[in-house]
C-alpha positions as CSV (number, residue, x, y, z in Angstrom):
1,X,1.8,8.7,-10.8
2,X,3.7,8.3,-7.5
3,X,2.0,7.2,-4.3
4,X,3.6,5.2,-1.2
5,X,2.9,1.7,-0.1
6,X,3.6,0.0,2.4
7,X,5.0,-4.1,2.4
8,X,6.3,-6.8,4.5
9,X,9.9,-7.2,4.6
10,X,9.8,-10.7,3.2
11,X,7.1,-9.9,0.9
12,X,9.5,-6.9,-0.6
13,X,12.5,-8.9,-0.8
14,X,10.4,-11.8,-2.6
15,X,9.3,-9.1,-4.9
16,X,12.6,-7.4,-5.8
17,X,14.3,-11.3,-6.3
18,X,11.5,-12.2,-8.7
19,X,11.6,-9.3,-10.4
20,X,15.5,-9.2,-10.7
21,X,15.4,-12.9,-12.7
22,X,13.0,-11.9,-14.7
23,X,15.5,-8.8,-15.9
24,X,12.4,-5.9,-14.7
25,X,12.1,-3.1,-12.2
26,X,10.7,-3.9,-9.0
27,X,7.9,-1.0,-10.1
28,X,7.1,-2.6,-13.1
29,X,6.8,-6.0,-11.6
30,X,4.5,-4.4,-8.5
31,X,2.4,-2.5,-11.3
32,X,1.4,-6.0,-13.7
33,X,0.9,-7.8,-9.9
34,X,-1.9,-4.8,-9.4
35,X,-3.2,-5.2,-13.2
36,X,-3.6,-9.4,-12.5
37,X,-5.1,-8.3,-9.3
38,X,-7.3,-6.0,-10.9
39,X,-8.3,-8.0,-13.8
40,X,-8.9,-10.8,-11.7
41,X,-11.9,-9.1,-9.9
42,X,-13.3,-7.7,-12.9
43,X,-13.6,-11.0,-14.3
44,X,-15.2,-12.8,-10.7
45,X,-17.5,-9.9,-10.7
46,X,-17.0,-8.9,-7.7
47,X,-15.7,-5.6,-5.7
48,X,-13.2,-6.0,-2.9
49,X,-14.4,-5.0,0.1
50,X,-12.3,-1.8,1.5
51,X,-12.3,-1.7,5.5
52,X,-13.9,2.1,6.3
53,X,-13.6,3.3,9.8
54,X,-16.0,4.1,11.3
55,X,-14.6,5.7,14.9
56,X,-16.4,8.9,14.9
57,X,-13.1,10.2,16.7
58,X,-12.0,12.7,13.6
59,X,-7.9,13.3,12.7
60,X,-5.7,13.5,15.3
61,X,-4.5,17.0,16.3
62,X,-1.3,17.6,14.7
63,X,-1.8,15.1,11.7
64,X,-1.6,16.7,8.0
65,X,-3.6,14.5,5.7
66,X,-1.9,16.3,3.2
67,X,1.5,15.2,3.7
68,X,2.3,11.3,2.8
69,X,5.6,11.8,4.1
70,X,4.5,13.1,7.9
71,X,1.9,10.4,7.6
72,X,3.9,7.8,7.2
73,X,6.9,9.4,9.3
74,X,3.6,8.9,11.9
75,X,3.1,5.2,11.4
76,X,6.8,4.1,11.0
77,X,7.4,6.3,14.2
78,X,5.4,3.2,16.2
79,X,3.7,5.9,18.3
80,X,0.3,4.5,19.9
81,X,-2.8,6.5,19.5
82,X,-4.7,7.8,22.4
């Protein structure tokens, strides 16, 4: 599956040296981070908690939910929300 996320710069470039000694893809090495991550919290027993919001305001006209490109076009854009 493909999806889009987003990382700090210094976080990336951390990510893509570690993953270069070790001789892997940066996507495999970001996919085992999310399986440790994963495992780690089955094993606490515990669920993350996921931030909902909770603004009551709906989508903002013009947004497509449907498109991960325009969103993130959107966010990278820096544009303020009113």
């Amino acid at each position: 599956m493909r999806t889009t996320i987003r990382l700090d710069d210094a976080l990336l470039r951390e990510a893509k040296a570690k993953a270069a000694r070790a001789g892997r893809s940066l996507n495999d090495f970001i996919a085992d981070a999310v399986r440790l991550a994963v495992r780690a919290t089955a094993r606490a027993g515990t669920t993350p908690e996921i931030p909902v919001f909770k603004g009551g305001r709906g989508v903002r006209a013009g947004v497509n939910l449907d498109s991960n490109a325009a969103l993130l076009d959107l966010m990278e854009s820096g544009e303020r929300v009113r």
